[in-house]
Wavefront OBJ file of the C-alpha trace (Angstrom):
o trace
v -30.207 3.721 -166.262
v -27.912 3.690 -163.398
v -25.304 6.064 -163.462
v -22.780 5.521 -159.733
v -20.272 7.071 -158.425
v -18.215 5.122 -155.187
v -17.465 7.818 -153.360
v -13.847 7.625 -151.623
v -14.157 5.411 -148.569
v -13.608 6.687 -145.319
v -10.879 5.438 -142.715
v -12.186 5.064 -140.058
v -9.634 4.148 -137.735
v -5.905 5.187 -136.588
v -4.124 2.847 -139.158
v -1.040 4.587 -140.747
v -1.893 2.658 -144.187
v -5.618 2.690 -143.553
v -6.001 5.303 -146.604
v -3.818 3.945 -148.732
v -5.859 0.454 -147.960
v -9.643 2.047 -148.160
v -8.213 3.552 -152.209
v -7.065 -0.045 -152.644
v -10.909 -1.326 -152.017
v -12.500 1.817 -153.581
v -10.456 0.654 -157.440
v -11.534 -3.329 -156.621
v -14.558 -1.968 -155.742
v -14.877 -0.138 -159.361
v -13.303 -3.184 -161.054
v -15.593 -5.518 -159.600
v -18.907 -3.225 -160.904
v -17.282 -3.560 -164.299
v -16.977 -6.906 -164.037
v -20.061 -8.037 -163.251
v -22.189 -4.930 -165.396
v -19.522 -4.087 -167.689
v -22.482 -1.819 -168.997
v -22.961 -0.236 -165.971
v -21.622 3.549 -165.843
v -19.567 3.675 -162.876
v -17.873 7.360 -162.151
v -13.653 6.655 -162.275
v -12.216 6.878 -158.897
v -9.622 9.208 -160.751
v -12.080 11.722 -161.680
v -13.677 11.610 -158.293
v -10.394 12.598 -156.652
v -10.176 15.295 -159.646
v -13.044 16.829 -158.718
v -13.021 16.224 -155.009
v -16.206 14.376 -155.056
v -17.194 13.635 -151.205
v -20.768 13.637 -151.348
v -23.688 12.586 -153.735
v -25.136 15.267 -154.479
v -21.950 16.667 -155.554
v -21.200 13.759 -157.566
v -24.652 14.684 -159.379
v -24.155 18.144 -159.961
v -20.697 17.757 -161.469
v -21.278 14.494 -162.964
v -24.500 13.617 -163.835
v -24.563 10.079 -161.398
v -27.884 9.276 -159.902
v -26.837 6.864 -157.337
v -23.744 6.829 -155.063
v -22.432 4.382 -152.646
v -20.626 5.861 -149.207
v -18.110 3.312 -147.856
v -16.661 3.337 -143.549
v -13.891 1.382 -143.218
v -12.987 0.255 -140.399
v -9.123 -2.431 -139.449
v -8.299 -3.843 -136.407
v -6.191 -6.797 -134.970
v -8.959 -9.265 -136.296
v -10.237 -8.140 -139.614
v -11.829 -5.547 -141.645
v -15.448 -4.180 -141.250
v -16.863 -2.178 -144.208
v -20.547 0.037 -143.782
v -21.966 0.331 -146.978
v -24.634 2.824 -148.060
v -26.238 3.323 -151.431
v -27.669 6.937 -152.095
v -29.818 8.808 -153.843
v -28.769 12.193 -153.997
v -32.644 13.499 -154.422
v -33.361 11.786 -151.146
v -31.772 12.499 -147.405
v -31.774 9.006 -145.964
v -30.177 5.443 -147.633
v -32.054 3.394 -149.971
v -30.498 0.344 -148.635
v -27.290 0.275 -146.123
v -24.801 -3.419 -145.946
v -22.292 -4.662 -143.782
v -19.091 -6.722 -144.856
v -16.964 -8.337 -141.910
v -13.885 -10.228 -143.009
v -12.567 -12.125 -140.458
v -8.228 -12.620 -140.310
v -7.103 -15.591 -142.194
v -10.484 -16.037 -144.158
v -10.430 -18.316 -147.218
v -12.326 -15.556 -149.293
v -10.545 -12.438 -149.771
v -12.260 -9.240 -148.959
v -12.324 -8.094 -152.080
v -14.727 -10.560 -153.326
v -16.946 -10.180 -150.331
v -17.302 -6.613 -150.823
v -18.220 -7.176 -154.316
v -21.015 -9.586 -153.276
v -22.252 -7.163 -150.930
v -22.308 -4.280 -153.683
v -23.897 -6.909 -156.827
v -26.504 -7.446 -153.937
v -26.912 -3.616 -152.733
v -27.588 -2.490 -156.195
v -29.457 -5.264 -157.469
v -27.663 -6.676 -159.894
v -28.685 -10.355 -161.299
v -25.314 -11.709 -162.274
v -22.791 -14.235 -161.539
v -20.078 -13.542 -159.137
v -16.854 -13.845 -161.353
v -13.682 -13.446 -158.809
v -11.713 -9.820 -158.709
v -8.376 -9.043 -159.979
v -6.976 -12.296 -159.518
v -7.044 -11.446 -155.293
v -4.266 -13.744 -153.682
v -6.131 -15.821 -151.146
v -2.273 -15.438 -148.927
v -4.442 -12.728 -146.457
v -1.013 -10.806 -145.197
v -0.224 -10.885 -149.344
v -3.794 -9.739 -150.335
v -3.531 -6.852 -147.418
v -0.513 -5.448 -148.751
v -1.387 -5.469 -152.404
v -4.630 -3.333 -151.629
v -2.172 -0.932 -149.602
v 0.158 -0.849 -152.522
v -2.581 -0.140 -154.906
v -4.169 2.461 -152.854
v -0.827 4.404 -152.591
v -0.509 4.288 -156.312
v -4.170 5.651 -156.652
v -2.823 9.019 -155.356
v 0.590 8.689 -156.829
v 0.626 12.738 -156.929
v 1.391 12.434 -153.058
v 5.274 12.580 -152.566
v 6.466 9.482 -151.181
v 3.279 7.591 -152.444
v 4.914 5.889 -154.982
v 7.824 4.685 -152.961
v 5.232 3.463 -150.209
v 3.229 1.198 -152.622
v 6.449 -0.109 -154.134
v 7.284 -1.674 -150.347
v 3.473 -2.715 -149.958
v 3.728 -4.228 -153.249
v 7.247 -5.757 -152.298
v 5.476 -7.157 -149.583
v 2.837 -9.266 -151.110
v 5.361 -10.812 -153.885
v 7.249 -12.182 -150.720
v 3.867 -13.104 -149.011
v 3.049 -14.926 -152.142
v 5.180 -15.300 -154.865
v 2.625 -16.896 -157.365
v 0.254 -13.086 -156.922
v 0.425 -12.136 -160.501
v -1.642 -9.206 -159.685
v 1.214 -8.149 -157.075
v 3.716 -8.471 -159.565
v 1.707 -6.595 -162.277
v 0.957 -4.105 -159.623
v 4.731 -3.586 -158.965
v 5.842 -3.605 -161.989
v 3.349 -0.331 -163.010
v 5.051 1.326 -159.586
v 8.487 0.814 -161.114
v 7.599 2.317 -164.366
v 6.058 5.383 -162.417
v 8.850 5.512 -160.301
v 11.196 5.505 -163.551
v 9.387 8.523 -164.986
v 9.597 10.521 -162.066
v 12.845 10.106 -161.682
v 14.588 8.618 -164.869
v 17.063 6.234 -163.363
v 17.492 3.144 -164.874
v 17.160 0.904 -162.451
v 13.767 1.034 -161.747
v 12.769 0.276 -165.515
v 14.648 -2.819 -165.182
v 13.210 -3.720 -161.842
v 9.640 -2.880 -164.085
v 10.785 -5.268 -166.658
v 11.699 -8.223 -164.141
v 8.275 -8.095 -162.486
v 6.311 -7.904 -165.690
v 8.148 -11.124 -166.302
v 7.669 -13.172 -162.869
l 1 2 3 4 5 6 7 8 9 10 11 12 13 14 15 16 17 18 19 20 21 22 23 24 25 26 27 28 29 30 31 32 33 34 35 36 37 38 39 40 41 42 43 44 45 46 47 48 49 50 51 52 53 54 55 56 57 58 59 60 61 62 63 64 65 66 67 68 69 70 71 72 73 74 75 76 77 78 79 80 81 82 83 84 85 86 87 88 89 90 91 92 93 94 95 96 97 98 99 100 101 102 103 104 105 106 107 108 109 110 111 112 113 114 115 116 117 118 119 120 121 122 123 124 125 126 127 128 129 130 131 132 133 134 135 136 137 138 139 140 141 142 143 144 145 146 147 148 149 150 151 152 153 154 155 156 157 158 159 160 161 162 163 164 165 166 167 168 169 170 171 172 173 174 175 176 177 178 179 180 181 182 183 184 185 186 187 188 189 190 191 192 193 194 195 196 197 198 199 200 201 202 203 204 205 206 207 208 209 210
């Protein structure tokens, strides 16, 4: 029985937002799994961060997974490369290593290719059904993984405010993203409990409803 933990992915280059972009993948990632195995036991990216899971052998010892997959990310100008590695934590090297290069302005959004790549690293024999409803606008997809990834580590201060512009972002890079405007409309209703103005649970309630 396979029991994974994704372990954060590293950012690998000098993007400002890279982070907030490689926590983005890392919950697609997870959603994708789930999607495809919904059996499968795949560790929460929540309680990794809780337990400040970086390796896999720690992600053994404090819980119980027997396979991990290590994630480099890596933006530039032209697209996103992703190094994939699946683990064993018994064993020093890789059972299997893949590559995912997503080229700017590609039809299929990068969240669905790294899903491929991970069905296919793990060996999974299912069909590929598409992610999260990823907007196939690439600038709008982009920013909703940024303004996902800020609202993974909402505990940050400022986190919250910087996923509500990403998220602002990819509603005006495509208005018909219902994921965006899901996406924002969770922000707002953080944002609201943090700080208990009023405002922000009727900009929650207007999203919900786009």
């Amino acid at each position: 029985e396979i029991r994974l933990a994704i372990l954060p992915f590293e950012n690998a280059g000098n993007d400002p937002d890279g982070q907030a972009f490689c926590d983005g993948l890392l919950e697609s990632a997870i959603a994708r799994l789930r999607q495809v195995e919904p059996g499968l036991m795949v560790m929460p990216a929540a309680e990794i961060r809780r337990l400040a899971v970086k390796t896999a052998d720690a992600a053994r010892k404090l819980a119980g997974t027997n396979l991990a997959i290590s994630g480099a990310v890596q933006r530039s100008g032209t697209g996103v490369q992703i190094d994939l590695k699946l683990l064993d934590p018994r064993t020093p090297r890789p059972l299997a290593t893949a590559r995912v290069i997503y080229r700017s302005g590609q039809a299929v959004p990068i969240q669905e290719q790294l899903g491929a790549a991970l069905v296919k690293l793990l060996g999974l024999k299912a069909p590929e059904p598409k992610l999260d409803a990823a907007s196939h606008v690439p600038a709008a997809n982009v920013a909703y993984l940024e303004g996902t990834g800020y609202l993974q580590r909402f505990d940050i201060p400022g986190n919250i405010d910087k996923g509500i512009v990403a998220l602002q972002r990819a509603t005006r890079e495509d208005p018909d993203s219902v994921a965006a405007y899901i996406a924002l409309s969770a922000a707002y209703q953080r944002r609201y409990r943090e700080s208990k103005d009023r405002q922000f649970l009727d900009l929650a309630r207007h999203s919900a409803t786009r």
